[in-house]
C-alpha positions in Angstrom: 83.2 81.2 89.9 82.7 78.6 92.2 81.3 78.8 95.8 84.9 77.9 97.6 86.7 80.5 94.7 84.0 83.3 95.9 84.8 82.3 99.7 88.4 82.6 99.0 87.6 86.4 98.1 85.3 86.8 100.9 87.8 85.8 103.4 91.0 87.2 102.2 90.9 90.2 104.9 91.7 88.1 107.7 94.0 88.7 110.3 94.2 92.3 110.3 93.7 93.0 113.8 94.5 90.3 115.9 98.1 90.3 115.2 98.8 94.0 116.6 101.9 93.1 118.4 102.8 97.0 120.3 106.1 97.8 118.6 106.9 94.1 118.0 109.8 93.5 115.4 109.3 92.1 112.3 110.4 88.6 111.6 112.3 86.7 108.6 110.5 83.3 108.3 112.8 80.5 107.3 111.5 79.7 103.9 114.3 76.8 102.7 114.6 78.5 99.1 117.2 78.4 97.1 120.8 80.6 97.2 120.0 81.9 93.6 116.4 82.5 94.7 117.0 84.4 97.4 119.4 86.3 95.4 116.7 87.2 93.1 114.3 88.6 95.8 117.1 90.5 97.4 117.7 92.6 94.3 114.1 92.5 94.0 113.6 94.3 97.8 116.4 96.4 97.1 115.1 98.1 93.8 111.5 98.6 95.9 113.3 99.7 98.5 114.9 102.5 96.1 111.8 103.0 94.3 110.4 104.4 97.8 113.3 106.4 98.3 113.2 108.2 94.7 110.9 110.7 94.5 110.9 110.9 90.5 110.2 107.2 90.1 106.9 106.7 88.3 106.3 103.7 90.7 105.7 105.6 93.5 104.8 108.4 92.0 107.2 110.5 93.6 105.6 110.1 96.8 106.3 107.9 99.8 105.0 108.0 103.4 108.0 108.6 105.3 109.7 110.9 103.4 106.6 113.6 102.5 106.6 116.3 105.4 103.2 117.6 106.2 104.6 121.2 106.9 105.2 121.2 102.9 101.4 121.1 101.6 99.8 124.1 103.7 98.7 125.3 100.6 98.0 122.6 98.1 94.8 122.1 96.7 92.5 119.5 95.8 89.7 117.0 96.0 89.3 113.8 97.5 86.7 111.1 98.4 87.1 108.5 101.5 85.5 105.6 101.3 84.7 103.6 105.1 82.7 101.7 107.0 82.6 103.8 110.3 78.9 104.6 109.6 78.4 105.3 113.5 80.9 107.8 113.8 79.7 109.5 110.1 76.4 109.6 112.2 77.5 111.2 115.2 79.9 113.4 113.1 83.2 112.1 114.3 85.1 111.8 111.4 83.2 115.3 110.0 84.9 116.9 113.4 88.4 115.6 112.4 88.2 116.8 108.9 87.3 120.0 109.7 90.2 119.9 112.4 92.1 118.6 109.1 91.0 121.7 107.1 92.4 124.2 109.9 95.7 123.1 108.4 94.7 122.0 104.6 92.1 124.4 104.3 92.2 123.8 100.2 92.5 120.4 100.7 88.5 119.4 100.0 87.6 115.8 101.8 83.9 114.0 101.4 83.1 111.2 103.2 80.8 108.1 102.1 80.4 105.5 104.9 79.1 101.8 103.7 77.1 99.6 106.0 77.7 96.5 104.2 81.3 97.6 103.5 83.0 94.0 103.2 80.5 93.0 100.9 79.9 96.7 99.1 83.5 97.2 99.0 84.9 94.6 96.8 81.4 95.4 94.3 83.0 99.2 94.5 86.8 98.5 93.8 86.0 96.1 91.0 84.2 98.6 89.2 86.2 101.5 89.8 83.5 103.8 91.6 85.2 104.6 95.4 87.2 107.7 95.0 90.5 108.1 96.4 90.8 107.0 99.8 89.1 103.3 100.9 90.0 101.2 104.0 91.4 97.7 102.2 88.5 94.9 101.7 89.4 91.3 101.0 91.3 91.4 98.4 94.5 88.6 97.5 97.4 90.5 98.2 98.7 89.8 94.4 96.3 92.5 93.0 97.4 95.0 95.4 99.1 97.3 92.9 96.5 97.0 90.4 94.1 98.5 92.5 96.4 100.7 95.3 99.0 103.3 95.0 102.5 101.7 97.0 102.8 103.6 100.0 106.3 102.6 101.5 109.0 100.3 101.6 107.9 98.1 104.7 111.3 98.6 106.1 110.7 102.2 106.1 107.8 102.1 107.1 107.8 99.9 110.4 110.6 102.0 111.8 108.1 104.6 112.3 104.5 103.2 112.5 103.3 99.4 114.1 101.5 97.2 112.1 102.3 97.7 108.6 102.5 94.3 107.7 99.5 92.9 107.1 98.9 94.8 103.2 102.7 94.5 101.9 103.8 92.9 99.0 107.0 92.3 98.4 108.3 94.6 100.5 106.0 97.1 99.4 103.0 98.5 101.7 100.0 99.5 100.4 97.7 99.9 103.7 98.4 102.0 107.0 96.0 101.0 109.7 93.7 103.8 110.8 93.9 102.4 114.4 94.9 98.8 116.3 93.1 96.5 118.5 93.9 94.1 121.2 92.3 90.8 121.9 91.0 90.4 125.6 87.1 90.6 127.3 84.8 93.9 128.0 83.2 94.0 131.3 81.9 95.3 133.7 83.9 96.1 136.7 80.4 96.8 139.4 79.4 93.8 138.5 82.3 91.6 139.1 82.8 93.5 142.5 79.0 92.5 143.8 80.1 88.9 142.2 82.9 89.2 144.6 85.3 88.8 141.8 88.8 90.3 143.1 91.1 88.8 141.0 90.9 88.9 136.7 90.8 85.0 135.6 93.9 84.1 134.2 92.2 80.5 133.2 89.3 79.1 131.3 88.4 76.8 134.6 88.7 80.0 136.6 86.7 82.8 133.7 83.5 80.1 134.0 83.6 79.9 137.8 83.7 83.6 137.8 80.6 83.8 135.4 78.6 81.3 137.9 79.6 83.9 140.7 78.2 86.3 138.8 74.8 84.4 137.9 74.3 83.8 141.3 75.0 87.1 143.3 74.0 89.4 140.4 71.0 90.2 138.2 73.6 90.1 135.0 73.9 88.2 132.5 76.9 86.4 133.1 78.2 86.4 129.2 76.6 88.2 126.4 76.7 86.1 123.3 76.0 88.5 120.7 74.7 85.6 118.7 72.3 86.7 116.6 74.3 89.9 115.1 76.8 86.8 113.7 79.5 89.0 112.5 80.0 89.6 116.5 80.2 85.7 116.7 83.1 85.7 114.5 85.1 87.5 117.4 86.6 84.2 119.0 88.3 83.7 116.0 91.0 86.7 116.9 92.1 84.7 120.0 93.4 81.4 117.7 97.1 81.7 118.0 98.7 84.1 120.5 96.4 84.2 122.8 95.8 80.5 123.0 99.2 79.0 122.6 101.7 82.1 122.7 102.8 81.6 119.3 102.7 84.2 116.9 103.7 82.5 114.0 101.1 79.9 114.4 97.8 81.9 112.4 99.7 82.5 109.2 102.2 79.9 108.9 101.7 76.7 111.4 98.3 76.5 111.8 97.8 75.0 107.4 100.2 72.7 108.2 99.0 71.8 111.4 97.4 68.1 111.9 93.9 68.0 113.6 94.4 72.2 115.2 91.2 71.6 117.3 91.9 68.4 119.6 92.6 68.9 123.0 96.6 70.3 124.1 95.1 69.0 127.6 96.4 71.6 129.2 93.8 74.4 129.0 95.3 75.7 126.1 94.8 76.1 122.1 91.8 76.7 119.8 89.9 73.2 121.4 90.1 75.3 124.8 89.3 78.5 123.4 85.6 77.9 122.0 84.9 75.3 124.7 84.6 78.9 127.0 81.9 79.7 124.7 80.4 75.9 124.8 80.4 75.2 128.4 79.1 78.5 128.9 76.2 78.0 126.6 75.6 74.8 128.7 75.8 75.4 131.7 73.0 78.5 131.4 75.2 81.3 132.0 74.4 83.6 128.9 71.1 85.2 128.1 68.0 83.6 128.0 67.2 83.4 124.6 70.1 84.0 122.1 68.2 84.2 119.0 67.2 87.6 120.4 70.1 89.4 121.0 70.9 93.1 120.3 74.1 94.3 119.2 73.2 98.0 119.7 71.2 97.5 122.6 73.6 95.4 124.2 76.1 98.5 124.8 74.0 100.6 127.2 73.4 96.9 128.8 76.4 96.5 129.4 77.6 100.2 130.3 74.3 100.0 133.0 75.5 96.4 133.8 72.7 94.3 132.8 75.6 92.2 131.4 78.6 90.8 133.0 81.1 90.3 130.2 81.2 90.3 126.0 84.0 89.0 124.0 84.9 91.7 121.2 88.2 93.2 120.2 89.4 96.7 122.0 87.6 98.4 119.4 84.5 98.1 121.5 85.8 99.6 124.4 85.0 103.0 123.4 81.4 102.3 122.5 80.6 100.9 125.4 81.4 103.7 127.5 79.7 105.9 125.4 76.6 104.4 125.8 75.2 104.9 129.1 76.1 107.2 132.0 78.6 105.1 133.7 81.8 104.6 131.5 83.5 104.6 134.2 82.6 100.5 135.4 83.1 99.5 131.9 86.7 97.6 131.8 88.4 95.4 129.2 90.7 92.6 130.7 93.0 89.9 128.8 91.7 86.9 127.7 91.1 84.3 130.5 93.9 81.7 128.8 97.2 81.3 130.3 100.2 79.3 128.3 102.9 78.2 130.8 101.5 80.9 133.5 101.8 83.7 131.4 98.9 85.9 129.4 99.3 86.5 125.9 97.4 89.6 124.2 97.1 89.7 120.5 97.2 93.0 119.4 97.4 94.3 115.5 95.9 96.6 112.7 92.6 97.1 112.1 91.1 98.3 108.3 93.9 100.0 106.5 93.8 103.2 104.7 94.6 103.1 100.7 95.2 105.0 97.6 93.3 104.6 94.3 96.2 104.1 91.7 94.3 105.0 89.4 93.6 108.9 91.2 95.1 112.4 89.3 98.8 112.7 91.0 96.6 115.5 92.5 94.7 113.6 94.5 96.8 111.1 95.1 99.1 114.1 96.7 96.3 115.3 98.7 95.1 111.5 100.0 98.9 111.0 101.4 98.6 114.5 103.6 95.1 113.1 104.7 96.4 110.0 105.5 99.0 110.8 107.3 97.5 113.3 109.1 94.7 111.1 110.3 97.2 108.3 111.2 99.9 110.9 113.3 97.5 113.8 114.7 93.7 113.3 114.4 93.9 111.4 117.5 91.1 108.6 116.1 93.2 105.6 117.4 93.7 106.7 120.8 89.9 108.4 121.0 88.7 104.6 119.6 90.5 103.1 122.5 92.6 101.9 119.8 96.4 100.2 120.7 98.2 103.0 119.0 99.8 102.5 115.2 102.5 105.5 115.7 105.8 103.6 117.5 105.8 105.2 121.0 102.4 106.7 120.9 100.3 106.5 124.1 97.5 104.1 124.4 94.8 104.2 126.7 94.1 103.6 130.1 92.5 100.9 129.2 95.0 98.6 129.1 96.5 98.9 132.2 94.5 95.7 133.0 97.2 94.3 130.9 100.4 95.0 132.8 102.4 91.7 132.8 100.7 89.9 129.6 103.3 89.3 126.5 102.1 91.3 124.0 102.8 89.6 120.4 101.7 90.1 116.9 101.2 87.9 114.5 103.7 87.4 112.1 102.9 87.6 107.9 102.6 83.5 106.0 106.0 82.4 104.6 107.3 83.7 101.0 104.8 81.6 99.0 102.6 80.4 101.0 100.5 84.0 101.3 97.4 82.6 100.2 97.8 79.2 101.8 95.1 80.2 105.1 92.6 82.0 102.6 92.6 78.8 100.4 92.1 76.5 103.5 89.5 78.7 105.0 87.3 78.7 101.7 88.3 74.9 101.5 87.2 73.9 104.6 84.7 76.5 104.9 85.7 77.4 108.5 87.3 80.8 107.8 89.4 81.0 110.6 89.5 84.7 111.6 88.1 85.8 108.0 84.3 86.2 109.2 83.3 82.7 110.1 80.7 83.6 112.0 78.3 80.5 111.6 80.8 78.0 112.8 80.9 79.9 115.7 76.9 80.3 116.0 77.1 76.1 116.0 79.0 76.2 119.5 76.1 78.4 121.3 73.2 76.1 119.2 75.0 73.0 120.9 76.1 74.4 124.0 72.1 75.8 124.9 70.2 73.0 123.2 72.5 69.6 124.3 71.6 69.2 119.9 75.8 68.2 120.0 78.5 67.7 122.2 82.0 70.4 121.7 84.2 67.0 121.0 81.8 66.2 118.3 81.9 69.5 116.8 85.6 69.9 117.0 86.1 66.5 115.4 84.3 67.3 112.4 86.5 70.9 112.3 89.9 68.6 112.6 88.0 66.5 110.0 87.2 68.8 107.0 90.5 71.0 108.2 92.2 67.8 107.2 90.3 66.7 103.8 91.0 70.6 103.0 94.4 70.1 103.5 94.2 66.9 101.3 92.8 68.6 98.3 95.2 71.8 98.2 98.3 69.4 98.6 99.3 71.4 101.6 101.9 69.5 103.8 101.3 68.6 107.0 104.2 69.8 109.5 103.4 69.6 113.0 
């Protein structure tokens, strides 16, 4: 396999959380096909969509997510394995405090736990080989081998009448991934430390975000913005905010942006992905993160920030919750939208994080079992909202967290056009980029420019617009807009 056909794996995952629109509807992307083709995939939809609905068909194995009815499996008995990545909260025994809450109601129901700290990586090594157990949260996988490796969970029509961001692991109109909680794209910080900055008003502008962080460099001891560079997977962050948050267009991600000539050039009006990571570049420039960012500290960069030591950090909602919990006032850690503003208004990208499947291959046993446990940590364990997550039941209640988001459109990004589902993986490995899919060193090259002068932004986002295009060359892939 090739280095770009490995990458492709690699960066399949993608867009799981960014596009957690709250409730948002799904779409039906024009895809010009044919009447007869159409035709076909109708009576295709229609026979999933029955599958799901009959209990006795043998592919879905009588079950479905909508239709099973927790009250029924009091007594059943069995045992499962769940695979994750949540090694903090195996640590600090989270997830052993929700499965013993679980057990008050399924006490025969038996559930072990194994979290992985390399878990995109680890993952894939596991599922091709078979050795994970029953329950995983979905790696990078192309959505074509979704049934060979994950029992079919719903129709998505069922499903996204009753839970919110479902789409991301469907096939065909089949899901095979529930989120076990959503984020939203905006900016921790610190809410002392913008008051001693004299900061009164949330920026609503990138001009307005780096005049803030200059307030704060000059009336505070904080560091302005926390780069979290040498962690790199943090660094892969600004990714999430390509799309809705920068242009207010959620079908841009999975269907525009491949077709798109030159994405990073300047909109000139403080908008798009050229707007986006100059934040992070003038930033960088102008002296206003830490002093040294080879030497930053993911974990000890939590109590920093809780203790304010740092001003602001750009990470999804998911973060929220750790920061408060690391020092002994949670109360001045806050998480605002993203300082970009299209047309005056505030876009928040909000969608599903790591998605809970079913091993196809598990005993119709366990399989039973993994559904009850599934849906009862999706509908009652409480781990989204307790996360700080954006909740994945429709009408669930999200945290008070986001009040700071009163008045921003909140949109989710909507799935690639019928046929062109692998189109962004293939230009990501292409291109090497990997927009949103972990590309973390791309990123790291802004805050090596930005603090050492080694390159200016322009010339760094003409050489993105420049291998974006040559990528788009060698795939064939048309270019639209």
């Amino acid at each position: 396999m090739n280095r770009k056909k490995a990458l492709a794996l690699l960066t399949a995952t993608a867009m799981m959380a960014t596009s957690m629109g709250c409730g948002a509807a799904e779409e039906t992307a024009e895809s010009g096909e044919t009447q007869s083709t159409q035709e076909e995939k109708q009576d295709s939809t229609e026979s999933t969509q029955e599958a799901s609905k009959a209990p006795e068909t043998e592919e879905t194995t009588g079950l479905s997510y909508t239709t099973l009815n927790l009250d029924d499996y009091k007594d059943f008995t069995a045992s499962i394995k769940f695979l994750h990545h949540k090694t903090d909260r195996e640590a600090d025994g989270t997830i052993a405090s929700m499965i013993a809450e679980f057990n008050k109601e399924f006490p025969n129901i038996t559930v072990t736990t194994e979290a992985v700290t390399d878990y995109a990586e680890d993952s894939l090594l596991r599922l091709s080989t078979g050795d994970w157990g029953d329950i995983m949260f979905i790696p990078a996988v192309d959505k074509t081998d979704l049934a060979t490796y994950f029992m079919p969970l719903d129709t998505l029509d069922n499903l996204s009448q009753e839970l919110n961001f479902v789409d991301n692991w469907q096939f065909d109109n089949v899901c095979y991934g529930i989120p076990y909680m959503a984020n939203a794209q905006g900016v921790l910080y610190n809410k002392k430390v913008f008051k001693e900055a004299g900061i009164e008003v949330l920026p609503q502008t990138p001009d307005e975000f780096i005049e803030d962080l200059k307030l704060v460099k000059e009336k505070t001891d904080a560091i302005p913005l926390y780069t979290n560079y040498a962690a790199g997977w943090t660094m892969g962050a600004w990714d999430a905010y390509v799309g809705i948050v920068s242009n207010g267009d959620n079908t841009y991600l999975n269907q525009k942006i491949v077709h798109t000539a030159e994405p990073f050039s300047d909109p000139g009006d403080g908008t798009g992905a050229y707007n986006l990571y100059k934040i992070l570049y003038d930033a960088c420039s102008e002296g206003l993160i830490e002093d040294d960012y080879t030497t930053t500290d993911w974990e000890g960069c939590k109590g920093m920030l809780n203790r304010g030591e740092i001003a602001t950090m750009v990470l999804g909602s998911w973060a929220y919750a750790q920061m408060q919990e690391a020092g002994d006032t949670p109360e001045d850690v806050g998480y605002m939208p993203f300082p970009m503003s299209v047309n005056g208004t505030q876009y928040v990208n909000a969608g599903g994080d790591y998605n809970y499947a079913i091993n196809v291959n598990s005993s119709e046993e366990n399989k039973t079992a993994s559904l009850v446990f599934v849906k009862w940590m999706v509908e009652k364990s409480n781990w989204c909202y307790n996360e700080g997550g954006y909740t994945v039941v429709k009408g669930g209640q999200n945290p008070d967290m986001y009040s700071a988001f009163d008045g921003c459109e909140v949109l989710s990004d909507q799935p690639a056009v019928a046929g062109e589902e692998t189109y962004l993986n293939d230009m990501n490995a292409e291109s090497e980029l990997s927009i949103n899919a972990g590309g973390n060193a791309k990123v790291q090259r802004i805050v090596e420019a930005g603090a050492n002068g080694s390159e200016s932004f322009d010339d760094i986002m003409t050489d993105w617009n420049a291998v974006w295009q040559a990528a788009q060359e060698e795939l064939g892939i048309e270019v639209k807009y």
